[in-house]
C-alpha positions as MATLAB code, in Angstrom:
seq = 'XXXXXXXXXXXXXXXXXXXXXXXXXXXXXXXXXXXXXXXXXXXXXXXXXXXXXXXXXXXXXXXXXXXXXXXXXXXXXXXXXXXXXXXXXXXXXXXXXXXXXXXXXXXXXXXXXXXXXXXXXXXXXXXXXXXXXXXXXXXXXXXXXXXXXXXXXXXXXXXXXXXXXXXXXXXXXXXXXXXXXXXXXXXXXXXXXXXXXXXXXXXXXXXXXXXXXXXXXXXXXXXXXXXXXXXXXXXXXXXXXXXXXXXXXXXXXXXXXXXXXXXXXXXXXXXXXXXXXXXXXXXXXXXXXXXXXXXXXXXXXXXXXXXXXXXXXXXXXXXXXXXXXXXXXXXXXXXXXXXXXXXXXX';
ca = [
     -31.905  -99.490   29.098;
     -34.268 -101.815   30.097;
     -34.111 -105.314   29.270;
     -36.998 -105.707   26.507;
     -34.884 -102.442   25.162;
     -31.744 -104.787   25.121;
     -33.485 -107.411   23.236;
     -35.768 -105.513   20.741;
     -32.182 -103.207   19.920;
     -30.106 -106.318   19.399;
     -33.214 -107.946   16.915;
     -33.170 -104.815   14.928;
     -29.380 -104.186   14.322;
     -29.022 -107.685   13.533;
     -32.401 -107.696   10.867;
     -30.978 -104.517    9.834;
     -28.245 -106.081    8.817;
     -29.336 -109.080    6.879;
     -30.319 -107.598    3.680;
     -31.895 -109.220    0.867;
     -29.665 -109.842   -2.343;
     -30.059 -107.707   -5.024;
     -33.464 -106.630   -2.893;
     -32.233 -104.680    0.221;
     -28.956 -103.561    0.749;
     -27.624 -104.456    4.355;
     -27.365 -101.744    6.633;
     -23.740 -100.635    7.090;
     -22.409  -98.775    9.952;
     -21.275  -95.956    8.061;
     -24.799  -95.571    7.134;
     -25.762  -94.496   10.347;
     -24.703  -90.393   10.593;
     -26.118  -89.534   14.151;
     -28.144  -86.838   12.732;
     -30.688  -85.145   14.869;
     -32.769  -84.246   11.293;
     -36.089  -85.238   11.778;
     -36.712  -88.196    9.728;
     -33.022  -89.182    9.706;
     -31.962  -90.222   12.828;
     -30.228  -93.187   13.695;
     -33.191  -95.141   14.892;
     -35.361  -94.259   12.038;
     -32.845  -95.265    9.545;
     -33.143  -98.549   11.195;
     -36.341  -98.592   11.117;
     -36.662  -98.068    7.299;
     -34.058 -100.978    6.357;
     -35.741 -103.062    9.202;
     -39.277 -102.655    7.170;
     -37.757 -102.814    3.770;
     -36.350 -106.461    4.766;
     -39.654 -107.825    6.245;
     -41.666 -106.799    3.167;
     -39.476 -108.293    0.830;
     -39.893 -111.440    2.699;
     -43.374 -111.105    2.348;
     -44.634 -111.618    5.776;
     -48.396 -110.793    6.061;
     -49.213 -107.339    6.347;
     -50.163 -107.869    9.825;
     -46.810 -109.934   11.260;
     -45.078 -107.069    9.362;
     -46.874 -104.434   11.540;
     -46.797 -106.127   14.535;
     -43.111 -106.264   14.455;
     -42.065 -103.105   13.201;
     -44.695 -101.222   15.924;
     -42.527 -103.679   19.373;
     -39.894 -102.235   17.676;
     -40.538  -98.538   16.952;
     -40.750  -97.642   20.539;
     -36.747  -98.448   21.545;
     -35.675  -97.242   18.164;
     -37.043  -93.929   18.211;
     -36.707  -93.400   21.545;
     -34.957  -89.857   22.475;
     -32.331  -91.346   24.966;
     -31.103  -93.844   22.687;
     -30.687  -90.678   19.419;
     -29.524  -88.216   21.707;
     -26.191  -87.184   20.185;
     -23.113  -87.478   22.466;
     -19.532  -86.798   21.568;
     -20.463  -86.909   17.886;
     -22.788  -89.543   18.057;
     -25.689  -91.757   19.691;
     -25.943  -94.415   21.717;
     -27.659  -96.637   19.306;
     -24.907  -96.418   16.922;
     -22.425  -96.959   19.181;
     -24.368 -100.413   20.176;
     -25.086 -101.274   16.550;
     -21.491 -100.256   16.054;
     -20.473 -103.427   18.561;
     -23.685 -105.905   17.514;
     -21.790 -105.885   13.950;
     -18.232 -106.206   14.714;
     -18.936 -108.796   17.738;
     -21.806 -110.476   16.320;
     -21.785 -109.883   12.556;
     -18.976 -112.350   11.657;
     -20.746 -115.052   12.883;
     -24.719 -114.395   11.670;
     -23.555 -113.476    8.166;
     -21.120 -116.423    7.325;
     -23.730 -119.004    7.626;
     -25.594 -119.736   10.910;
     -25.397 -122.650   13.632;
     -28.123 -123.611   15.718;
     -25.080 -123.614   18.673;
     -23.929 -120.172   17.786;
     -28.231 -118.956   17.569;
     -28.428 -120.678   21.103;
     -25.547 -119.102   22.549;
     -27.342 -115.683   21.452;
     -30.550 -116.720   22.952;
     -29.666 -117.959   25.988;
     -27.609 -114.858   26.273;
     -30.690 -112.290   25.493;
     -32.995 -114.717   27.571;
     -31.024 -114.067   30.868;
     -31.583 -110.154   30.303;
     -35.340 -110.588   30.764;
     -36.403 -110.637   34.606;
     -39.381 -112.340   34.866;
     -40.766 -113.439   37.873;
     -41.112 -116.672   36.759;
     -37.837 -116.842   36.793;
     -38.405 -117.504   40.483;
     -40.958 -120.567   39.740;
     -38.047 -122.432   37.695;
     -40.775 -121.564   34.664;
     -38.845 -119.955   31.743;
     -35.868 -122.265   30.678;
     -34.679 -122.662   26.769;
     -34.223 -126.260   25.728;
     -31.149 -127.185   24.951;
     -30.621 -127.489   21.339;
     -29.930 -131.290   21.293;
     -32.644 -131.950   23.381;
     -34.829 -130.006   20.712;
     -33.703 -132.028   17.972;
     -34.696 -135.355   20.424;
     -38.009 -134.157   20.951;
     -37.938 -133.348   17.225;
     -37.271 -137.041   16.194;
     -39.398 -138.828   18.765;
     -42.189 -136.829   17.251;
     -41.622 -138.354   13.960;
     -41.570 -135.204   12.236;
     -40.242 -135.701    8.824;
     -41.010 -133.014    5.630;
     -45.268 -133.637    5.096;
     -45.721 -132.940    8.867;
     -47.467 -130.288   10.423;
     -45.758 -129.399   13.887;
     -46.748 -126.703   16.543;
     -45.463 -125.407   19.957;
     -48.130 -124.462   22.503;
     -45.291 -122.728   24.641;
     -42.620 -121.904   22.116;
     -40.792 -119.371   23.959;
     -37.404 -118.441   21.488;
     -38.763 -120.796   18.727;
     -35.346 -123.448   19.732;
     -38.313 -126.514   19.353;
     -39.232 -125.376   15.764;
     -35.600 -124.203   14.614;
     -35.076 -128.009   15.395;
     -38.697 -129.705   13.888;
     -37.580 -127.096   10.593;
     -34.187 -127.825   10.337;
     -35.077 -131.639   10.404;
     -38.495 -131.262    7.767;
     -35.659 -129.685    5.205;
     -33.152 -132.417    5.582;
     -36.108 -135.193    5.119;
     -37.058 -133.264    1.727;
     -33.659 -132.651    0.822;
     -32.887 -136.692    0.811;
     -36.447 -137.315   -1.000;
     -36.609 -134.919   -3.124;
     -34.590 -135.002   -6.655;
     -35.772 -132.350   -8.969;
     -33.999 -128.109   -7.834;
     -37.719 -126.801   -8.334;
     -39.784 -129.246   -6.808;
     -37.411 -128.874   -3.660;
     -37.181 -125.078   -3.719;
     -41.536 -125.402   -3.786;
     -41.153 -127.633   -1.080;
     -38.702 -125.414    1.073;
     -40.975 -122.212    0.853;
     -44.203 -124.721    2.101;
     -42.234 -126.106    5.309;
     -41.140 -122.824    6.298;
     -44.612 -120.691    5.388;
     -47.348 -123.470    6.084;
     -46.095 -125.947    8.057;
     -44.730 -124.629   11.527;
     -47.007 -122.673   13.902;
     -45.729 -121.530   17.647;
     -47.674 -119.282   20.318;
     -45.913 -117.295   23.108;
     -47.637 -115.064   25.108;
     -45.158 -112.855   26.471;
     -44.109 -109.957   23.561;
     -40.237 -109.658   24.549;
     -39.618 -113.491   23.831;
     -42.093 -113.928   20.723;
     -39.492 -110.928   19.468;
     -36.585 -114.159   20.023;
     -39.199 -116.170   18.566;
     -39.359 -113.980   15.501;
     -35.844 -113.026   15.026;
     -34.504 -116.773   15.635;
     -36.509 -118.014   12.979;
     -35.572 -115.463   10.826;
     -31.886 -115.897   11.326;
     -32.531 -119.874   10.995;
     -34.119 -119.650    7.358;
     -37.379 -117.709    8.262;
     -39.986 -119.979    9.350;
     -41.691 -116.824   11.248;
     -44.871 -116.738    9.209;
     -46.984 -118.584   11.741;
     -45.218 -117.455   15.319;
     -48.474 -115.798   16.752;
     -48.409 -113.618   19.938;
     -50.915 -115.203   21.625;
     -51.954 -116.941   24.815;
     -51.927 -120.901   23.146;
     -54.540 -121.675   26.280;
     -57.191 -118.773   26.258;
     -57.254 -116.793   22.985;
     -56.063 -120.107   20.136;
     -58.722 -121.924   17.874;
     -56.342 -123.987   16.198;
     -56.361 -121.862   13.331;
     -53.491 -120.145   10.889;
     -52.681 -117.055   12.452;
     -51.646 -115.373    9.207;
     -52.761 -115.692    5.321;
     -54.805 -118.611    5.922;
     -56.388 -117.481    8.881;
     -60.186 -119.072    8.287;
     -58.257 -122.606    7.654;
     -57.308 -124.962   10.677;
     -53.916 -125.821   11.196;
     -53.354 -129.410   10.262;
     -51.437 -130.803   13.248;
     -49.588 -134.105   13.164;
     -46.432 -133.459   15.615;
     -46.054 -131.619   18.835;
     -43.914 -130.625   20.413;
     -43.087 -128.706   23.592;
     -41.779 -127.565   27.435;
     -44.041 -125.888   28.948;
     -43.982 -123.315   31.985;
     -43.794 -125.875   34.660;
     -45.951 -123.534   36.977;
     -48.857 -123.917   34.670;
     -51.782 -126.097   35.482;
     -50.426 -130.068   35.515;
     -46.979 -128.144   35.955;
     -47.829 -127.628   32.645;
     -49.712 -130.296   31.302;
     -52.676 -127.963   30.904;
     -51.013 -127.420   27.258;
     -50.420 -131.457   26.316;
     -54.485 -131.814   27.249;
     -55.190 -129.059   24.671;
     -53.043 -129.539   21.846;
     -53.523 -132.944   21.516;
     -57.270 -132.600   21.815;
     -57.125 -130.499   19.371;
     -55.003 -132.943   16.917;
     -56.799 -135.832   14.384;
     -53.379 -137.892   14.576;
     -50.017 -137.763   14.854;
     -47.394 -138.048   17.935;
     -46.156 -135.402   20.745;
     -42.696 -135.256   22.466;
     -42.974 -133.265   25.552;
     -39.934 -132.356   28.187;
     -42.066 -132.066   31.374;
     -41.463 -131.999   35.087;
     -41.415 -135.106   36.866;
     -43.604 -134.184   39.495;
     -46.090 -134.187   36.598;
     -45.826 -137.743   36.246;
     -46.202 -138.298   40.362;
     -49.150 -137.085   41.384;
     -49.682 -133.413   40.677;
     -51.101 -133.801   37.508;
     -53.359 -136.877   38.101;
     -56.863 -135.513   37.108;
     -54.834 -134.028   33.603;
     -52.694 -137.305   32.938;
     -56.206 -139.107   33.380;
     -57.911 -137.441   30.656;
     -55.270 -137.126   28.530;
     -54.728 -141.241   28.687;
     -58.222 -141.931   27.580;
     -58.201 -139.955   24.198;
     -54.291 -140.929   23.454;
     -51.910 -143.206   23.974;
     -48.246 -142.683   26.389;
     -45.557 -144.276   24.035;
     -42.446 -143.701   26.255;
     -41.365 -141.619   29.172;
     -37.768 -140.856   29.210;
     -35.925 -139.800   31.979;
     -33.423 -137.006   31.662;
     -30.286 -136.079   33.704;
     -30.960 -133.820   36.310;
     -28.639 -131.271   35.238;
     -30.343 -130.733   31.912;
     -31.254 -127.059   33.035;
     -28.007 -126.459   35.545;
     -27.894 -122.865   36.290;
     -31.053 -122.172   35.586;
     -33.439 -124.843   37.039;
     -32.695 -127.984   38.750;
     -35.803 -129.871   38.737;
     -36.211 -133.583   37.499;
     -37.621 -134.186   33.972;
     -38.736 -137.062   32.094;
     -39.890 -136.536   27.602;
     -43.226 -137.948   27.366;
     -43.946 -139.407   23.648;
     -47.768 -139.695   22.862;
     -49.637 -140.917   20.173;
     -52.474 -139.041   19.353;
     -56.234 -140.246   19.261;
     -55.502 -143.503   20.317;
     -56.891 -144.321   23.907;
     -54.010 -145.983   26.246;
     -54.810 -149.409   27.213;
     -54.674 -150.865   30.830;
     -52.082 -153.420   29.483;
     -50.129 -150.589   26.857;
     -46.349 -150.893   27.993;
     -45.096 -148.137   28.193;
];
């Protein structure tokens, strides 16, 4: 199999398996027969519980779509329904997904246990950038730093220009609910507010289809901020607006947050330049490469300093990406439409 195959089969048995109570029934293993009837097969039963969840959760038409057709491909796929000894290879992986995986998603998730998955999945995918140091996951502490130093609390807005498996929002969600949860008194009002954080309030772009699939099943499996994960290139083909439902309204920035490909223009600071031209106010926590900060990205960090101000750069231990990068890297807090002053300490 290849490896998007590995990752799009692992997001389906596990959304397959989620259910919706008193909606959609999970799927159960002995629900999948290995028949070769046309219309019945393994993957297609899959497929039918896969787009019976989404639509009860109401994603837009479109999301729904786009999700179900990455998906369709692997699932229906001859080699993976071909019967063998009494059975297919996609139930025999969807066989071991549940009884390895399922005791942990269905008990109540983790962000640890949700990282362990990702990181896990991530290291299937060979990209080339791999070479460049350029595709690393954030650490889930470090997400829930930048998180923080962005000020995000449960009225702000917060996108990720570069948001990869969706570990930066998991993080700016999971700490929007807590801040409503400790201001907010009445059940309803709170339930209201819940459904607005996770539908309205988080947007993330990733380019690359096999990791906005992570994107789109972590934040599922994390409460199911997905609305707003758009599969699109944040620098060339993003006007700042919803992606989904209220796609003629702008998205009302006021965090950001984000860690970027480092091989990207400004080892990445190509993406702070736009976003935060593209804010009114607010703050950004970055996690960038030093080398930014030294030189490499002088004619960005110029232009960026005259619109907004540099709060704080923070220097991280160098073995914040062991194993997978060892580069230097420093979080850069901004405030946003505020030009930095000659005398600004920083």
């Amino acid at each position: 199999m290849s490896e998007n195959d590995r990752v799009y089969l692992v997001a389906s048995s596990i959304i397959a398996t989620l259910g919706v109570p008193g909606k959609v029934k999970p799927l159960e293993k002995e629900d999948l027969k290995s028949s070769p009837e046309p219309g019945n097969t393994d993957g297609e039963i899959i497929l039918r519980k896969i787009k019976a969840f989404l639509t009860e959760k109401a994603l837009p038409d479109a999301k729904r779509d786009l999700i179900v057709r990455t998906l369709q491909n692997t699932l229906t796929s001859d080699n993976l329904n071909k019967i063998t000894a009494g059975e297919t290879q996609l139930k025999r992986v969807f066989n071991k997904i549940v009884d390895d995986l399922g005791r942990y998603y269905k008990i109540g998730l983790t962000t640890d246990f949700t990282g362990k998955l990702f990181n896990e999945m991530y290291g299937w995918l060979g990209f080339s950038q791999d070479k460049l140091n350029d595709v690393v996951l954030t650490p889930s502490y470090v997400a829930k730093l930048l998180a923080k130093l962005a000020r995000v609390d449960m009225n702000s807005y917060v996108w990720d220009f570069a948001t990869g498996s969706a570990g930066l929002l998991v993080a700016a969600m999971n700490e929007m609910l807590i801040d409503a949860k400790n201001k907010i008194n009445s059940p309803e009002e709170l339930a209201r507010k819940e459904a607005t954080i996770r539908a309205e309030q988080l947007l993330g772009l990733e380019v690359l289809p096999s990791i906005y699939m992570l994107a789109i099943l972590n934040m599922i499996l994390m409460g199911d901020g997905s609305s707003n994960i758009l599969n699109k290139d944040s620098l060339h083909d993003f006007d700042g607006k919803y992606g989904f439902c209220k796609v003629t309204e702008k998205f009302p920035a006021s965090a950001f947050v984000l860690n970027p490909p480092y091989s990207a223009a400004g080892n990445g600071m190509i993406f702070v330049e736009k976003a935060l031209g593209m804010m009114e106010k607010g703050y950004a926590a970055i996690i960038i490469q030093g080398s930014s900060g030294n030189g490499k990205a002088v004619d960005y960090n110029r232009r960026i300093l005259k619109k907004h101000t540099l709060l704080a750069s923070i220097k991280m231990p160098i073995d914040l990406f062991i194993g997978k990068s060892n580069v230097q890297t420093y979080v850069y807090v901004f405030r946003v439409n505020e030009p930095h002053q000659a005398d600004d300490t920083v």
